[in-house]
VEXMI-761399 format. One record per residue (C-alpha): x negated, y negated, z negated; residue in three letters. Coordinates in Angstrom, 2 decimals. Example, Ala and Ser with C-alpha at 12.3 -4.5 7.8 and 13.67 -1.06 7.14 Angstrom:
! VEXMI-761399
<r><X>-12.30</X><Y>4.50</Y><Z>-7.80</Z><code>ALA</code></r>
<r><X>-13.67</X><Y>1.06</Y><Z>-7.14</Z><code>SER</code></r>
***
This chain:
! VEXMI-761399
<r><X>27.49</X><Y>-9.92</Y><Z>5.78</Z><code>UNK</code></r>
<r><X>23.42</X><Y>-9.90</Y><Z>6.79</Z><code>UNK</code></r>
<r><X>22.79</X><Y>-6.86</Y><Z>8.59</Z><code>UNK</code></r>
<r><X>18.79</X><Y>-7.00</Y><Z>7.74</Z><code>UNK</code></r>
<r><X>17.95</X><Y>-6.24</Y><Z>4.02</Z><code>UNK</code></r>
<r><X>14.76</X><Y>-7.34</Y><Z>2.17</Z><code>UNK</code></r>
<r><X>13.94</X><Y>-5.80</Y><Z>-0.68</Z><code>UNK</code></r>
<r><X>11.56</X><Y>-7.57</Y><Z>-3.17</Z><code>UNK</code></r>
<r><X>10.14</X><Y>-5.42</Y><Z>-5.92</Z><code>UNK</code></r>
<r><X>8.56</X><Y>-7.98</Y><Z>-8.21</Z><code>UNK</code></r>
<r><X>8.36</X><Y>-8.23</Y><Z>-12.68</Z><code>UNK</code></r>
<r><X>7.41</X><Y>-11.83</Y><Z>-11.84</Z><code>UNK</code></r>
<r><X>10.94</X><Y>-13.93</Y><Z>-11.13</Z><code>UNK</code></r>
<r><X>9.14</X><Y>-16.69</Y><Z>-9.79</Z><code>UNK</code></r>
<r><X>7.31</X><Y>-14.35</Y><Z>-7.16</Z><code>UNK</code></r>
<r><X>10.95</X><Y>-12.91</Y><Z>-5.99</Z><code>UNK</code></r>
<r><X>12.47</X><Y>-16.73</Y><Z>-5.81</Z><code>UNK</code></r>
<r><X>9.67</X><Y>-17.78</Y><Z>-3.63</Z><code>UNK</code></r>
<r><X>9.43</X><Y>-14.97</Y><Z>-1.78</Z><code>UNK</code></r>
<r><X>12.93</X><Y>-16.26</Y><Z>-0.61</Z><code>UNK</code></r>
<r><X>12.26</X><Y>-19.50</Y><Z>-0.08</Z><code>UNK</code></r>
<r><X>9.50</X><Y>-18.59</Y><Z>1.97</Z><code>UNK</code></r>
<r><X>11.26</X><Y>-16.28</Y><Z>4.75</Z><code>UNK</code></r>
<r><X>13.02</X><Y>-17.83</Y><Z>7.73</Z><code>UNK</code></r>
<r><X>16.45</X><Y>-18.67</Y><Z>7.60</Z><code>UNK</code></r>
<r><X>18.19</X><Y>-15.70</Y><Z>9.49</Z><code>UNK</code></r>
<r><X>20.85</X><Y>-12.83</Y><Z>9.29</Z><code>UNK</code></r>
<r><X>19.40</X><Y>-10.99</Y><Z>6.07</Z><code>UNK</code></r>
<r><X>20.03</X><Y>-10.40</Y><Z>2.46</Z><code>UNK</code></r>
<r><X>16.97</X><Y>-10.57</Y><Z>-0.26</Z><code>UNK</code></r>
<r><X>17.44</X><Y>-7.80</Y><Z>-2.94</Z><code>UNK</code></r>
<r><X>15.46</X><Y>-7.98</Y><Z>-5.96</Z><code>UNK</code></r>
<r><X>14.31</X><Y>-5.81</Y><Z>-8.20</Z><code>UNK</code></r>
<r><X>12.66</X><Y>-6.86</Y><Z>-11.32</Z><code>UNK</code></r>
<r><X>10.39</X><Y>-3.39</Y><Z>-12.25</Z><code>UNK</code></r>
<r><X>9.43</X><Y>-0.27</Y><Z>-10.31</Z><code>UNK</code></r>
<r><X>12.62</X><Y>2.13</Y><Z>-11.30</Z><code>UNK</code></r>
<r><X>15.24</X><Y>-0.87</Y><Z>-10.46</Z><code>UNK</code></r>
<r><X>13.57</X><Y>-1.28</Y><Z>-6.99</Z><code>UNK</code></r>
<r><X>13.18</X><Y>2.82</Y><Z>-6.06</Z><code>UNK</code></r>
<r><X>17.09</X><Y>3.10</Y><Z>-7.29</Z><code>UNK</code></r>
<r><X>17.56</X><Y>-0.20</Y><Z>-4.45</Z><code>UNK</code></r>
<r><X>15.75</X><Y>1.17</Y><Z>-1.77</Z><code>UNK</code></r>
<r><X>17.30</X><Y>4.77</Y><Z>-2.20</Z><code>UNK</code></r>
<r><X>21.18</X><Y>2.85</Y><Z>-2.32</Z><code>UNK</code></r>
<r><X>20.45</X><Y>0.08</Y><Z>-0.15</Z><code>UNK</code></r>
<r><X>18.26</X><Y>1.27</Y><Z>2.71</Z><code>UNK</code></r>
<r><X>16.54</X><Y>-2.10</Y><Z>3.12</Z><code>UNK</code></r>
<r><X>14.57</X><Y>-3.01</Y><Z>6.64</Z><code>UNK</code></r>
<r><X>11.54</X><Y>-4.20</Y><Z>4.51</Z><code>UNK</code></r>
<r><X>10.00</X><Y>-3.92</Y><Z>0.80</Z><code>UNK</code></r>
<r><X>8.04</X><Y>-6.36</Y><Z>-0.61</Z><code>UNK</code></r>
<r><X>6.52</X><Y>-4.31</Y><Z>-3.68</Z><code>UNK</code></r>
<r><X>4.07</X><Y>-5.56</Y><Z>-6.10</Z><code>UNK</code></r>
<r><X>1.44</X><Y>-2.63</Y><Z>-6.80</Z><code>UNK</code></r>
<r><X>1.57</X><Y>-3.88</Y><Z>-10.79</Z><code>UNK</code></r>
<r><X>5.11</X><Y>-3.09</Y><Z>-12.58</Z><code>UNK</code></r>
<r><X>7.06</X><Y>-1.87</Y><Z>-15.46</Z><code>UNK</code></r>
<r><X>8.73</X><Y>1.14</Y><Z>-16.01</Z><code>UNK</code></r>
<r><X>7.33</X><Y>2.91</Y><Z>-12.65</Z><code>UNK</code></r>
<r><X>4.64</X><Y>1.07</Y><Z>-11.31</Z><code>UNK</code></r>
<r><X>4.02</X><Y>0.22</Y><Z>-7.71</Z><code>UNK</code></r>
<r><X>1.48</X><Y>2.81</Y><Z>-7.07</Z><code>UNK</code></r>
<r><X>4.14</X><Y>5.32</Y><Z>-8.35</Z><code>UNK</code></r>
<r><X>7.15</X><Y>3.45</Y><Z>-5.91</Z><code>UNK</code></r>
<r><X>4.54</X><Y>3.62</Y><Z>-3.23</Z><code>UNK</code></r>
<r><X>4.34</X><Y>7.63</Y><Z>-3.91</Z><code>UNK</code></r>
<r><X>7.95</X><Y>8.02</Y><Z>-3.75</Z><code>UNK</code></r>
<r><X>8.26</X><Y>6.05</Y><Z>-0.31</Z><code>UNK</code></r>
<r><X>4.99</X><Y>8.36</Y><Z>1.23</Z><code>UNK</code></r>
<r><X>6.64</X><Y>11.56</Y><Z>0.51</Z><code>UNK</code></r>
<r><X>10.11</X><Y>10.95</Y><Z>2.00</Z><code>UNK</code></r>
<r><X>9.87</X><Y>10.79</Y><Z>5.75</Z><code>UNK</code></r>
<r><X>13.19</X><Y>8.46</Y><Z>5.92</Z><code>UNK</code></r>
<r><X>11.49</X><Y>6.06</Y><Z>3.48</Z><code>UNK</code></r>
<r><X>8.08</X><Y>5.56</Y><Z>5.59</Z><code>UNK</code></r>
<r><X>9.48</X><Y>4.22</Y><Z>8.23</Z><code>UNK</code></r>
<r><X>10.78</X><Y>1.27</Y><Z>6.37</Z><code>UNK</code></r>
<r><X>8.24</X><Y>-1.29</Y><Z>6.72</Z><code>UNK</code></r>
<r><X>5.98</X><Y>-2.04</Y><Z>3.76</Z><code>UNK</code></r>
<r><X>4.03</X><Y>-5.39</Y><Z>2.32</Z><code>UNK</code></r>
<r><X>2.01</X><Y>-4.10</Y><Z>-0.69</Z><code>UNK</code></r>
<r><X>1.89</X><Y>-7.21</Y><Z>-2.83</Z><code>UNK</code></r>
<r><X>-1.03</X><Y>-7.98</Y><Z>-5.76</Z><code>UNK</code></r>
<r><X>-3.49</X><Y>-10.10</Y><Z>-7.10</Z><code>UNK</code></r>
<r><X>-5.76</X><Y>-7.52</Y><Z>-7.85</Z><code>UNK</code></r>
<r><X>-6.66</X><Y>-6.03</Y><Z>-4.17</Z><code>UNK</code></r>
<r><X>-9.22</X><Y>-3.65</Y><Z>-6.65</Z><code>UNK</code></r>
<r><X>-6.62</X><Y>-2.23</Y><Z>-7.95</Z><code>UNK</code></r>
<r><X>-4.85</X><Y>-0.94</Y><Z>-4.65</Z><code>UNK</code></r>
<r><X>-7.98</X><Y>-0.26</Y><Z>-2.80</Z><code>UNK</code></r>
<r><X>-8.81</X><Y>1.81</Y><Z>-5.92</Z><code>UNK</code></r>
<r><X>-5.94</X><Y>4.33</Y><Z>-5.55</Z><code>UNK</code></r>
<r><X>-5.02</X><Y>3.68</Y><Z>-1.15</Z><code>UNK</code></r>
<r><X>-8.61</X><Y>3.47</Y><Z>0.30</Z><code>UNK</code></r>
<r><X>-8.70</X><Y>0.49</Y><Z>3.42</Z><code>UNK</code></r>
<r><X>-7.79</X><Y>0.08</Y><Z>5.92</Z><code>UNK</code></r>
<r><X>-4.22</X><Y>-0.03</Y><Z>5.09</Z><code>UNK</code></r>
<r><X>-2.89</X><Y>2.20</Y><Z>7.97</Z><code>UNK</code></r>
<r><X>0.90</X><Y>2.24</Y><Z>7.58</Z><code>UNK</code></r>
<r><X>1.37</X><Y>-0.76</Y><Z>5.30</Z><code>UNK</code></r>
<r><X>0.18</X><Y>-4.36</Y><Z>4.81</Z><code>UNK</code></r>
<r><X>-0.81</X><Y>-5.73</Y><Z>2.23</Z><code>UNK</code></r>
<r><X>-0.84</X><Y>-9.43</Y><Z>1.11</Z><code>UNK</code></r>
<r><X>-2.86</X><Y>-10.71</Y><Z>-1.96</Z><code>UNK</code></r>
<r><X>-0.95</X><Y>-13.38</Y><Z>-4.52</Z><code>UNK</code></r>
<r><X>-0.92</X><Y>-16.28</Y><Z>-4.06</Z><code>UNK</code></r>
<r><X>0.23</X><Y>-16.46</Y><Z>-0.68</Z><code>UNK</code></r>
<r><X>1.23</X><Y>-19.09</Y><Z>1.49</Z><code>UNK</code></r>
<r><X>3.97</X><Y>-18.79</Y><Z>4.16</Z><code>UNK</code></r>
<r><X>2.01</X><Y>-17.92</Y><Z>6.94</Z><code>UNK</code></r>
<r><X>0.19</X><Y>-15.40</Y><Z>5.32</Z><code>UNK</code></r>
<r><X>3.55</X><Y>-13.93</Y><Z>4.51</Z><code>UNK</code></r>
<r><X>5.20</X><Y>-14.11</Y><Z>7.74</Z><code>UNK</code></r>
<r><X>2.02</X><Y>-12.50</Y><Z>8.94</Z><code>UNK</code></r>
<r><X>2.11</X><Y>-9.42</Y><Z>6.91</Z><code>UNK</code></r>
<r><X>5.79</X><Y>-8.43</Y><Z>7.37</Z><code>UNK</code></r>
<r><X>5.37</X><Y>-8.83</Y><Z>10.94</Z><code>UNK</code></r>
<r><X>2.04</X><Y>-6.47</Y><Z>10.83</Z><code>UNK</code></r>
<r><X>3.92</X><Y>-3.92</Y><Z>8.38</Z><code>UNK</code></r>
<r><X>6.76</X><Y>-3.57</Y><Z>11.27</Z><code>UNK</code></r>
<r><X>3.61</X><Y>-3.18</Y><Z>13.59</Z><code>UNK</code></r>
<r><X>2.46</X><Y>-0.08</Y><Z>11.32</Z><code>UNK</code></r>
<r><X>5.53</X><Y>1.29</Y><Z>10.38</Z><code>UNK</code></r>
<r><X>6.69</X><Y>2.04</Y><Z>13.71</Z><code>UNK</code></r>
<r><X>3.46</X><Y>4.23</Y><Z>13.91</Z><code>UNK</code></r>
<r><X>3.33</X><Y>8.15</Y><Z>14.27</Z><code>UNK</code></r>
<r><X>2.27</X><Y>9.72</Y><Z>11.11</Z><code>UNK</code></r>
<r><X>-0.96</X><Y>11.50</Y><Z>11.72</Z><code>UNK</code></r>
<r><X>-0.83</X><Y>13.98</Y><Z>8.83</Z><code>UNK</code></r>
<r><X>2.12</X><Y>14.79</Y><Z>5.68</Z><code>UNK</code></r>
<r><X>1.69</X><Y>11.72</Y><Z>3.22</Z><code>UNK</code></r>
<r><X>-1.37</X><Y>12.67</Y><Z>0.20</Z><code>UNK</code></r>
<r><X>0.59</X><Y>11.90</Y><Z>-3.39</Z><code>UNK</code></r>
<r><X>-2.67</X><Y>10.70</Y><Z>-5.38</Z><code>UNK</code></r>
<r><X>-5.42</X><Y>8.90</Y><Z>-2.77</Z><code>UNK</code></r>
<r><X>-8.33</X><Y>10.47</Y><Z>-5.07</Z><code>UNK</code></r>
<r><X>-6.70</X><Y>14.37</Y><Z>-4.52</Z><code>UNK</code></r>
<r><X>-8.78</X><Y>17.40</Y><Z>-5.92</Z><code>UNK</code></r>
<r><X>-9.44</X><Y>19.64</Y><Z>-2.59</Z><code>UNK</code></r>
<r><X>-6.81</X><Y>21.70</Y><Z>-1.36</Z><code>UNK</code></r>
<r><X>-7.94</X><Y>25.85</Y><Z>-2.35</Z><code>UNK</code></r>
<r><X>-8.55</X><Y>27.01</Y><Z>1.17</Z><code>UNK</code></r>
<r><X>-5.58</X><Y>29.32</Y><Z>0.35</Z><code>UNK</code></r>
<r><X>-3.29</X><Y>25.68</Y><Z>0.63</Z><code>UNK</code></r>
<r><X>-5.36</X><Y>24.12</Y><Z>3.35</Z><code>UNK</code></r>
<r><X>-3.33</X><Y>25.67</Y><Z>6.18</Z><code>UNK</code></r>
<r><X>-4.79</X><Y>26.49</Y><Z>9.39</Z><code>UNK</code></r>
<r><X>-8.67</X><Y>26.10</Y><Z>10.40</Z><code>UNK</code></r>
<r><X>-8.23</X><Y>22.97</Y><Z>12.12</Z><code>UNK</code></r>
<r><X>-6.72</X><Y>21.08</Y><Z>9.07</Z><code>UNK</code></r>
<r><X>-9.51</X><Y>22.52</Y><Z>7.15</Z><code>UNK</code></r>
<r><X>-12.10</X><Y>21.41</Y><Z>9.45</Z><code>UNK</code></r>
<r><X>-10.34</X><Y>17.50</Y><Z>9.28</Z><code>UNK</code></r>
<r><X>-10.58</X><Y>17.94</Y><Z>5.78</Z><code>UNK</code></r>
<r><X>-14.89</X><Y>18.63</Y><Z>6.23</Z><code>UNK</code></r>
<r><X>-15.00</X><Y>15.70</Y><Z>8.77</Z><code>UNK</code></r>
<r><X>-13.44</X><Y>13.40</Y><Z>5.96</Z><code>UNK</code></r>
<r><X>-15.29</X><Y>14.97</Y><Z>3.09</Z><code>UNK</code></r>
<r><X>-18.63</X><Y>14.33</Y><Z>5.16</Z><code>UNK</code></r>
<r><X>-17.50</X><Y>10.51</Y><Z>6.47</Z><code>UNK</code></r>
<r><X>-16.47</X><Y>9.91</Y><Z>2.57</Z><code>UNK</code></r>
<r><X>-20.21</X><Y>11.20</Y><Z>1.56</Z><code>UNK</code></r>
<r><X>-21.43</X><Y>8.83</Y><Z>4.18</Z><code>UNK</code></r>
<r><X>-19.53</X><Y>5.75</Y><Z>2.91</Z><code>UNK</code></r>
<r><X>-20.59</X><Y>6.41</Y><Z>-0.47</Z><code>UNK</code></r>
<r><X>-24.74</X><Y>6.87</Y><Z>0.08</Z><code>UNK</code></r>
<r><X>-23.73</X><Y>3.54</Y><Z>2.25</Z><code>UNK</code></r>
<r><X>-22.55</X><Y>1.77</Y><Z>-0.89</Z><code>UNK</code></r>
<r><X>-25.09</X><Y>3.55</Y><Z>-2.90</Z><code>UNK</code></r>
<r><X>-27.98</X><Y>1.75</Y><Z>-0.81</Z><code>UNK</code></r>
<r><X>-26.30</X><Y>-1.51</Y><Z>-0.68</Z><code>UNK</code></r>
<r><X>-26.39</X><Y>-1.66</Y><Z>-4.96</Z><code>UNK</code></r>
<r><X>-29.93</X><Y>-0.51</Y><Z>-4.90</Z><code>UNK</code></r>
<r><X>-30.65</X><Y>-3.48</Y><Z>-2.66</Z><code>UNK</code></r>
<r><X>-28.48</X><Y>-5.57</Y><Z>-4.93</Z><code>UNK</code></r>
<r><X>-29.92</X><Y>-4.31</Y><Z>-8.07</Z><code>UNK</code></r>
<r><X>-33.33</X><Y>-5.06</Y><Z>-6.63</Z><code>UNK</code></r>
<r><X>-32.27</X><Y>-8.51</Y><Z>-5.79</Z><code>UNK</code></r>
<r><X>-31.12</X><Y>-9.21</Y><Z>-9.27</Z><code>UNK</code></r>
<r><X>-33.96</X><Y>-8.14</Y><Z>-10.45</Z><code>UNK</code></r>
<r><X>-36.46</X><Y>-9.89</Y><Z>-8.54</Z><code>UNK</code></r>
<r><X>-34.33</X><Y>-13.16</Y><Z>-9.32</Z><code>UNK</code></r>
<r><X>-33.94</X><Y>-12.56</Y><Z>-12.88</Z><code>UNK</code></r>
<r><X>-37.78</X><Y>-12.37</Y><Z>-13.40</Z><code>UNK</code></r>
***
């Protein structure tokens, strides 16, 4: 019997059968689970040593797997490849970088595989810095909630770094916009 368990949380069959094919011969099982519900009921039975979930899935998607696995402290530190072809999609809900998880974009070739489950067993032997966040774009904590004045001041520092980023990105699609325009005419 494998002692290592691999747990790959995929709708797409042919993603879970190459998946397979594509890890090293060695002393583990591959469990698959074909939509989000299937592969939270696996990784709550079977304890696996790594998921592979795609962020896109039926009946509980991976976003809401990914939730699930944040806000159990047993579950986090069971290494985690974020799978997807749409890297929008995640960055959309889990800003970068990708702190206690990898993620790997489909297609993906062997090496990038190997790659990103050795980086997610990098990251999830990692301290956790604060209790897991269930949505990434939260409404503020009432200062009631926020707990002491230190958390409330981290909260500030990351409210003012987020302002940053965005005047940042604001800037560059001025500059874009500009661009476009001076091409276009």
């Amino acid at each position: 019997m494998a002692s290592n368990k691999i747990l790959v949380i995929d709708d797409s069959r042919v993603i879970r059968v190459r998946v397979k094919e594509m890890l090293p011969p060695g002393n583990f099982e591959v469990l698959e689970a074909k939509d989000g519900l299937e592969g939270l009921h696996l990784i709550r039975q079977e304890r696996p040593n790594l998921i592979m979930l795609d962020f896109l899935l039926p009946k509980l998607s991976g976003w809401e797997v990914y939730q699930q696995i944040q806000n159990n402290a047993d579950l986090q530190k069971i290494p985690l490849v974020l799978m997807s072809g749409r890297k929008e999609e995640v960055v959309e809900k889990i800003p970068e970088p990708f702190e206690y998880f990898e993620f790997i974009p489909k297609p993906f070739e062997q090496k990038e595989l190997i790659g990103a489950i050795r980086s997610a067993m990098a990251k999830a032997r990692l301290p956790r810095k604060q209790a897991p966040v269930n949505t990434a774009v939260s409404s503020p904590l009432p200062i009631a909630e926020a707990g002491s004045s230190a958390e409330i001041q981290i909260l500030k520092e990351k409210i003012t770094n987020m302002q940053a980023e965005i005047d940042g990105l604001k800037q560059q699609i001025g500059q874009i916009m500009l661009l476009i325009k001076q091409n276009a005419s």
